[in-house]
N, C-alpha and C positions, 0 to 999 in steps of 0.2 A: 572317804571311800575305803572299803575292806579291801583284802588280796583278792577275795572271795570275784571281786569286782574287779580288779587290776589287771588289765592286759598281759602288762609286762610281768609283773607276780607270777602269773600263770605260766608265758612262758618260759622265764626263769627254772621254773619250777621241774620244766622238760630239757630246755641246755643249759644248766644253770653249772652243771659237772664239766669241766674244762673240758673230759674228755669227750662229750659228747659229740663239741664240736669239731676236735683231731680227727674222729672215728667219721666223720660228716665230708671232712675235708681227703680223707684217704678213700672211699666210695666214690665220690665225685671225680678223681682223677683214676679211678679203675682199678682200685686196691677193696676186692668184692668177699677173699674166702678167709677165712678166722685164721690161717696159718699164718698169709701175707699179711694182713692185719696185725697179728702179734707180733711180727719180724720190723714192720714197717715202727711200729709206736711204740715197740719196747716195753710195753706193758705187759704184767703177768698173764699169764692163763683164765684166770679165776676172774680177775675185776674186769678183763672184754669179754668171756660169757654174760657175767652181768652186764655192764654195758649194752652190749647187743642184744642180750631178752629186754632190756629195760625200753632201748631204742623201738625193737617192735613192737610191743605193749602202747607205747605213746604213739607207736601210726608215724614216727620217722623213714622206719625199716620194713622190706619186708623181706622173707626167705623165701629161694628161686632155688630147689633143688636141681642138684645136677650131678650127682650121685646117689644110688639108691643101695647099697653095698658096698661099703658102711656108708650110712646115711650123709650127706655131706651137702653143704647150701652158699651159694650167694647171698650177698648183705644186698641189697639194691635199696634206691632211695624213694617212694613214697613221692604222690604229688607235696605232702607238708615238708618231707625232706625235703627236697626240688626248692620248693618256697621258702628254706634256710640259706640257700645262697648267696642272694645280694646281701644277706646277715655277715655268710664268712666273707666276702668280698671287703664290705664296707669296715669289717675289722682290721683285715688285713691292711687296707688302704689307713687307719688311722693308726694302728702299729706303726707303719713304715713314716709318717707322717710326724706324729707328734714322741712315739717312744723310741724310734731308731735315730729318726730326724730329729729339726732343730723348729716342724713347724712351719716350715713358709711351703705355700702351695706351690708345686712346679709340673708338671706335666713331658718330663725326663727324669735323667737322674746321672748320676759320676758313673762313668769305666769303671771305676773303682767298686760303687757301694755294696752293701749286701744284696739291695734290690738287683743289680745290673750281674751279680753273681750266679743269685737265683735263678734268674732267666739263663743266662749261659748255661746252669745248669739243666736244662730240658733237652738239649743235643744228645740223642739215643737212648730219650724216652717215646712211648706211644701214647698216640693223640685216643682218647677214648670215643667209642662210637659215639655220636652227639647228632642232634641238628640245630641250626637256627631258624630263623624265619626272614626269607625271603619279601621282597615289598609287594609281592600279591599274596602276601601272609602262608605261603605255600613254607612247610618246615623240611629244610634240606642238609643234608650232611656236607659239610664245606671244604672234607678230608676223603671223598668217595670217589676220588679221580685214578686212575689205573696209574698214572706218571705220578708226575711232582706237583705237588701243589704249593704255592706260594701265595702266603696268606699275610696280606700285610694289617696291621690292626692299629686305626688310627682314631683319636679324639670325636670328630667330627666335622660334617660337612655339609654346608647348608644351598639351596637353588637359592636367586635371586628372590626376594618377596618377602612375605609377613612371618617368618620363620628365620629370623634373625638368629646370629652369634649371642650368644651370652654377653650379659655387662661383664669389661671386663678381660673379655678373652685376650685380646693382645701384649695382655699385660702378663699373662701366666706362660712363664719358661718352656718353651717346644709344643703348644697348643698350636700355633699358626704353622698353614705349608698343608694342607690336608687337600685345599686343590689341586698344590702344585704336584703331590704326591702321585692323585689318582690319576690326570690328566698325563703326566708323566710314565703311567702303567698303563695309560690308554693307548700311550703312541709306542709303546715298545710291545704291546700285546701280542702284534705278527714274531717278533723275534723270541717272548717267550713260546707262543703256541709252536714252531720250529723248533726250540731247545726240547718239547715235549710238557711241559710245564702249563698248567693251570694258572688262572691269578683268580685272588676272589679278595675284596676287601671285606672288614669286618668292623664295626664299631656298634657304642650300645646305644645309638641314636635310635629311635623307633622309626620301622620298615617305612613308613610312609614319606620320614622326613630322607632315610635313604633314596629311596626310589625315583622323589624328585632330583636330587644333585644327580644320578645317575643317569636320569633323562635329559638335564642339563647338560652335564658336561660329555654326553655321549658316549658314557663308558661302554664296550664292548662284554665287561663279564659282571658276574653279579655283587653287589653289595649285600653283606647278609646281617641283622639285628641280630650280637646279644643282649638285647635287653634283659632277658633272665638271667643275666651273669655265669650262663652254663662255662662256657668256652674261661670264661675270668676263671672262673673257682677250679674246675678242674684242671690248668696249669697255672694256677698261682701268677696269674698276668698281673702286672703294673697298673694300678689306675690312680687316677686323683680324682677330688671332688670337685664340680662348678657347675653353677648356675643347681643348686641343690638334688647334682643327678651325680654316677659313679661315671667316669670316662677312663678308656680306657688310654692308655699312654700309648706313646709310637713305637711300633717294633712291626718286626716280620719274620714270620715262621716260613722255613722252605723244607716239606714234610716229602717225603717219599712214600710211594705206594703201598705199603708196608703201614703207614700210617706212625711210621717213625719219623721224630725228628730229626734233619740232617743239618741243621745252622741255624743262625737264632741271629737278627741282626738287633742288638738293644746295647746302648741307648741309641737313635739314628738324630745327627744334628743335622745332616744334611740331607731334606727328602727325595730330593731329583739324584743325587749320587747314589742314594742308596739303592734306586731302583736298576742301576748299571750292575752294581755291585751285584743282589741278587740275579738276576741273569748270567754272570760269570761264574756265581757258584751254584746255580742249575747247571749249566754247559760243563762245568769240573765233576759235578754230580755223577752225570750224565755218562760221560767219556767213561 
């Protein structure tokens, strides 16, 4: 087979420049105009002009003026952008895996690591406008609450039936407790909705296998599919691989109206504690 014919050839050929996919990862977390761009990636002048004509030429990019003296534009992503992200996702995920790590699949990670840094580092960043999809496939903003939103973002969670757990799963480090989590967010939901605070879970299970557990277990608020990896890529979230899908790992974001970040609970070893825990630091929030 030629290149000519090669999938991968081809698209090599459009991210094949490291930077292409830096410039892919800073758009998706809402770093859109050529200044913040060159501040953020340290790059020259000259090679992110390139870059970014090269990027809209391939239909990655495209430019959304918002200046017209002097001429001035957003980078935005392109549905083929869009379609690179379980890309940067699943890199990310095998960086942190096999060249940061040591290798073994787990589904948390140490206080310590760079992963658990990274995440701590999103406290008094903004959440980018986003939607996911709902399990009546309806695409909602998960962060459009006037109050607090607490977002806890967990592996997955299945209704009883032919939509079984992974081979497997109890065997992979902080995968289990995703009942105990939601169920747990279900009976504290009246004392979040009094603190003011939203709860909304998130995982990249697809909406339909969400909608069941949610009808199951009688959740009170919505479970919402990233399955496009939007929410993963643009905060650089934790996931691991199982059952040949990206999952996201446990943690919980409690965002404020502002759509700023105001805490960041990762790694969570304990599901049912943590859900105390965020409720105290809505009400401290709050106060």
């Amino acid at each position: 087979m030629s290149d000519a014919d090669c999938a991968i050839a081809l698209a090599a050929g459009v991210v094949g420049d490291w930077w292409t996919l830096l410039i892919v990862r800073e758009v998706v977390g809402g770093t859109t105009r050529f200044d913040a761009l060159q501040r953020s990636l340290g790059v020259s002048r000259k090679v992110l002009a390139e870059r970014l004509h090269r990027l809209v030429a391939d239909g990655v990019l495209h430019r959304e003026p918002y200046s017209d003296r002097p001429p001035r534009h957003d980078y935005l992503l392109t549905a083929a952008g869009q379609g690179l992200l379980p890309v940067l996702v699943a890199l990310q995920d095998w960086g942190t895996r096999y060249v940061a790590g040591d290798g073994s699949l787990t589904a948390t990670s140490a206080a310590t690591s760079p992963e658990s840094r990274r995440v701590q580092a999103l406290v008094g960043t903004q959440v980018p406008a986003m939607t996911l999809t709902a399990g009546s496939a309806d695409e909602l903003d998960p962060f459009s609450a006037d109050g607090w939103t607490v977002a806890y973002c967990f592996p997955g969670a299945f209704a009883p039936g032919p939509q079984a757990y992974p081979s497997g799963w109890g065997d992979i480090p902080g995968a289990g407790g995703c009942t105990l989590e939601s169920t747990t967010y279900r009976d504290r939901a009246p004392d979040f909705a009094a603190a003011g605070a939203a709860v909304v879970g998130i995982s990249t299970q697809r909406p339909d296998q969400l909608a069941a557990f949610a009808e199951h277990a009688h959740l009170p608020f919505r479970l919402l599919s990233d399955q496009d990896n939007r929410l993963a890529a643009a905060l650089r979230l934790p996931t691991f691989r199982a059952a040949g899908s990206l999952r996201l790992k446990r943690l919980t974001l409690l965002v404020d109206g502002t759509r700023t970040v105001r805490a960041v609970q990762y790694p969570v070893p304990d599901p049912r504690a943590s859900v105390a825990e965020a409720l105290s630091l809505v009400r401290a929030g709050q106060g």
